[in-house]
C-alpha positions in Angstrom: 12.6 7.1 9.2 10.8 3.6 8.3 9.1 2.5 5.1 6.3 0.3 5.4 6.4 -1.4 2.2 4.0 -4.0 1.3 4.0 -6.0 -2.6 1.6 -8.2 -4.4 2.0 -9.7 -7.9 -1.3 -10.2 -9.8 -0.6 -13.2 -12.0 -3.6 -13.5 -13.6 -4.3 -10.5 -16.2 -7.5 -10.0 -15.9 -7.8 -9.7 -12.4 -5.3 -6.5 -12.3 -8.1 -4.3 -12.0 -10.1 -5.6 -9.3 -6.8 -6.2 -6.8 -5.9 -2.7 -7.6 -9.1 -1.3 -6.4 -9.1 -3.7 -3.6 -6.3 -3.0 -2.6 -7.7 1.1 -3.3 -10.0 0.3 -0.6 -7.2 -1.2 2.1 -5.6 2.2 1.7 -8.4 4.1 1.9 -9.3 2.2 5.2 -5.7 2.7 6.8 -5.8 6.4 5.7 -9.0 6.9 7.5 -8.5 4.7 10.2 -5.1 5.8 11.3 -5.1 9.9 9.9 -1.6 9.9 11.2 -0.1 8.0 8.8 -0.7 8.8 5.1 -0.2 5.3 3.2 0.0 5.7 -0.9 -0.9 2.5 -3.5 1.5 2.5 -6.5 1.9 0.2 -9.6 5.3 -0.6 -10.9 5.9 0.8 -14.8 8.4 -1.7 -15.2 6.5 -4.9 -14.0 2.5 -4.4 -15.4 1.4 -6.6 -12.8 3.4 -5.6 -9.4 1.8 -3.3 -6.9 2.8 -1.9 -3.2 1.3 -0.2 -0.6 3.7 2.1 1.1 3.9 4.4 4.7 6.7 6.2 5.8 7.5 6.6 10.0 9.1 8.9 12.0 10.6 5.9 14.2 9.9 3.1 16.0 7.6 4.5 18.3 5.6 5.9 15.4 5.6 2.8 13.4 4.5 0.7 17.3 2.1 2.9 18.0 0.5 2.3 14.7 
């Protein structure tokens, strides 16, 4: 298996909310654009302003074929 992780840190906290539906959308986009592949948009509890998109592969093939 591969994880697909991608991380952003929002420094600035009023901005938070508009990367984190932003970044919604992105995932959104990917999930419709590649049904295949379910990606999921998290927020870290221990760092307020940390946030990753995630997808998990069956193998390289999957993941190239994406």
């Amino acid at each position: 298996m591969i994880r697909y992780v991608r991380s952003w840190e929002v420094k600035v906290g009023g901005a938070y909310g508009r990367v984190f539906g932003y970044l919604k959308a992105v995932t959104e986009y990917f999930n419709n654009r590649f049904p295949e592949t379910e990606f999921e948009l998290f927020s870290s509890r221990t760092e307020p302003h940390e946030v990753y998109l995630m997808a998990d592969f069956e193998d390289l093939a999957a993941w190239d074929k994406w």
